[in-house]
N, C-alpha and C positions, 0 to 999 in steps of 0.2 A: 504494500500500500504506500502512500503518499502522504507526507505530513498534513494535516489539515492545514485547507488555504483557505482565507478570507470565511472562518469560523465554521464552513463547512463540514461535513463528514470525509475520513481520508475516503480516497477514491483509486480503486481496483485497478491495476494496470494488466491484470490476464494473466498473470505471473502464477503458474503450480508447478509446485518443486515439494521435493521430498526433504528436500537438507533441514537439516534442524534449526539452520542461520545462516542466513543472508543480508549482506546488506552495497548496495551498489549506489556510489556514491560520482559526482563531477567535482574534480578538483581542478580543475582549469582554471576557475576562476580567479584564485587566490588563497587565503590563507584560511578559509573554511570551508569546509566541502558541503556541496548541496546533497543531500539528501534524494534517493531519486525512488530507492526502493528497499524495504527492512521488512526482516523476519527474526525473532527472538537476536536482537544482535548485541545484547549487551550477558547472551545465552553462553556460560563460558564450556569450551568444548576442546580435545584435544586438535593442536595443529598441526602436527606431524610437521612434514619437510618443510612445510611454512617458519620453522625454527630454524631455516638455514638465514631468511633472509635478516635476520637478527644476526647469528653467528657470522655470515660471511659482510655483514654490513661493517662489524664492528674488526674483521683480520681485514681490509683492504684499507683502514684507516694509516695514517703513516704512523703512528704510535710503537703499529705492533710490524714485528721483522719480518723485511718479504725476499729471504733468498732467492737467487736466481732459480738456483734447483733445490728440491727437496727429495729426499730420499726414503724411500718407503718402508717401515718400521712394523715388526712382525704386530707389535701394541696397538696398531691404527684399525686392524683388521674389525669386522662387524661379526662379534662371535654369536653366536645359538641365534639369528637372525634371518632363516630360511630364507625370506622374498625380501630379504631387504637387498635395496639399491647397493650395487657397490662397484668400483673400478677394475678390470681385470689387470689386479697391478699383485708380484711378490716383493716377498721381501728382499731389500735391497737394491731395487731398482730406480731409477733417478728420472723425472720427471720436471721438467722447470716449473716452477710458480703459477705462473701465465695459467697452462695449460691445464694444471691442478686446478685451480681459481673455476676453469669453462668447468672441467667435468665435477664441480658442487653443483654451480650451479645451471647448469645445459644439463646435464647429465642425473642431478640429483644425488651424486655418487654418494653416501653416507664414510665410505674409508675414506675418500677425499680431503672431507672435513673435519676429520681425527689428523689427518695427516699435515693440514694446513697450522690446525692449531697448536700441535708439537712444534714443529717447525718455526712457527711465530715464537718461540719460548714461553710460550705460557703453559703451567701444567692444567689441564683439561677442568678438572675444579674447580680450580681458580677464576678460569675463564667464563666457566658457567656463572659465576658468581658475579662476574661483568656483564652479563648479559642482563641478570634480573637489575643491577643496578640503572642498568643503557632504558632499559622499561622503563622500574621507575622516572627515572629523570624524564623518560618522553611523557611523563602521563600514561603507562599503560598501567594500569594500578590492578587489574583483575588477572595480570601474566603471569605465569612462573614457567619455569624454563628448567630442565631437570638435566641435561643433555646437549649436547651442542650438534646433533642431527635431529632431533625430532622421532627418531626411534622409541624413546619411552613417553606412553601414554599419558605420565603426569607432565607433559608438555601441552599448559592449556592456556586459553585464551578468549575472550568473547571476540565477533566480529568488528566490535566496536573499537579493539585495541588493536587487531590486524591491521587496517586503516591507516592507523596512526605511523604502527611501524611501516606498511607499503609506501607511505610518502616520504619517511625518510631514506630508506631502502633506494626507489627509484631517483632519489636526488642526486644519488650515486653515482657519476658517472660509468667508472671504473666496472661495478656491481652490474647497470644497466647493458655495457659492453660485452660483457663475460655471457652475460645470458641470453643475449642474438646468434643467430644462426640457426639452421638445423642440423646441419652436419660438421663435425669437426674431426681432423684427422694431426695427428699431434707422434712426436717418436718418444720413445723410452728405450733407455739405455740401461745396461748391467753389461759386469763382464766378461758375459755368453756375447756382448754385441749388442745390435738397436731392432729392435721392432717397434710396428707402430698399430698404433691405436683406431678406432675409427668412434666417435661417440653419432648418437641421433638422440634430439634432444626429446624428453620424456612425454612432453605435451602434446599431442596428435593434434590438440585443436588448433595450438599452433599453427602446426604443418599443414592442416587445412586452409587455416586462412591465409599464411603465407603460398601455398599452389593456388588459388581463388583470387586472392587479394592484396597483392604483396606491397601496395602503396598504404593502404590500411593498417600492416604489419607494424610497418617501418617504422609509423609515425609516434614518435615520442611523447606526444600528449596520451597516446591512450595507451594502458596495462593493464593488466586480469591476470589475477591470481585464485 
């Protein structure tokens, strides 16, 4: 529905969905987002890989260390994890920054971002405990953050604090770059030699609208998460 205008009743925009929260908002405008359509959105709910863009918001910052290459550490792996997202990378193998950076976030890789936040020197802990502070400080007051993948279910959030973090998230440049594209093709190195990777990014609907509409894609006012 639609905020009440001019004292009315809000008004039905056709909208039936199953999700438990929704909420789609125009931030074009400035510095408050219009309100366009809400479902329980202050409803707090697990966000899964939605915690990346928190975790990788806050490693692309200059703060925290962005080696050239980072090297793949048995530690980073996604253990008891079955479907979860992950890089076909072992240990010991060497992958530049860059390319780590696209497959969190093109790729959604979950070992990626164990791997990035070692690498930044911060112990994983630690780091989580930046993340709920990075919340707070935005105003997300109903977040917590358990993980720095989104793998654990106490990773929750209402739609209302999503929001908040997607606008800082997309102000990103660096964050925004990394997650363009649909195919990405990158080498990894160990001392067996170099192979290469190929990632396709997670999103189909993406990939949709970029085969359909790729001037629509491109364009930097609009993102959907």
């Amino acid at each position: 529905y639609i905020a009440e205008v001019g004292g009315e009743a809000p008004v039905s925009m056709g909208i039936k969905t199953t999700a438990q929260s929704v909420l789609i908002a125009d931030v074009s405008g400035g510095k408050d987002p219009v309100i366009i359509y809400q479902k329980n959105p202050h409803h707090v709910v697990p966000v899964a890989s939605l915690t990346k863009l928190m975790s990788m918001s806050i490693l692309l910052e200059e703060a925290h260390v962005h080696p050239s290459t980072v090297v793949v550490s048995e530690e980073d792996e996604v253990k008891d994890e079955k479907d979860a997202q992950r890089l076909s990378v072992v240990q010991g193998e060497g992958i530049t920054w860059n390319d780590m950076v696209r497959a969190a976030l093109m790729f959604s890789a979950n070992n990626a971002v164990k791997t990035l936040v070692r690498a930044s020197g911060t112990r994983e802990d630690v780091f989580v405990q930046e993340m709920n502070q990075r919340a707070q400080r935005w105003g997300m007051q109903s977040t917590t953050f358990i993980d720095v993948t989104g793998l654990s279910p106490r990773n929750v959030a209402p739609a209302s604090d999503i929001l908040v973090l997607a606008r800082y998230a997309f102000a990103n440049a660096s964050l925004v770059g990394a997650g363009r594209g649909v195919v990405h093709t990158f080498p990894v190195n160990s001392p067996q030699g170099t192979r290469s990777i190929t990632l396709r990014h997670t999103d189909r609907s993406r990939q949709s609208f970029i085969n359909n509409d790729r001037e629509f894609c491109e364009d930097e006012s609009s993102k959907t998460i």
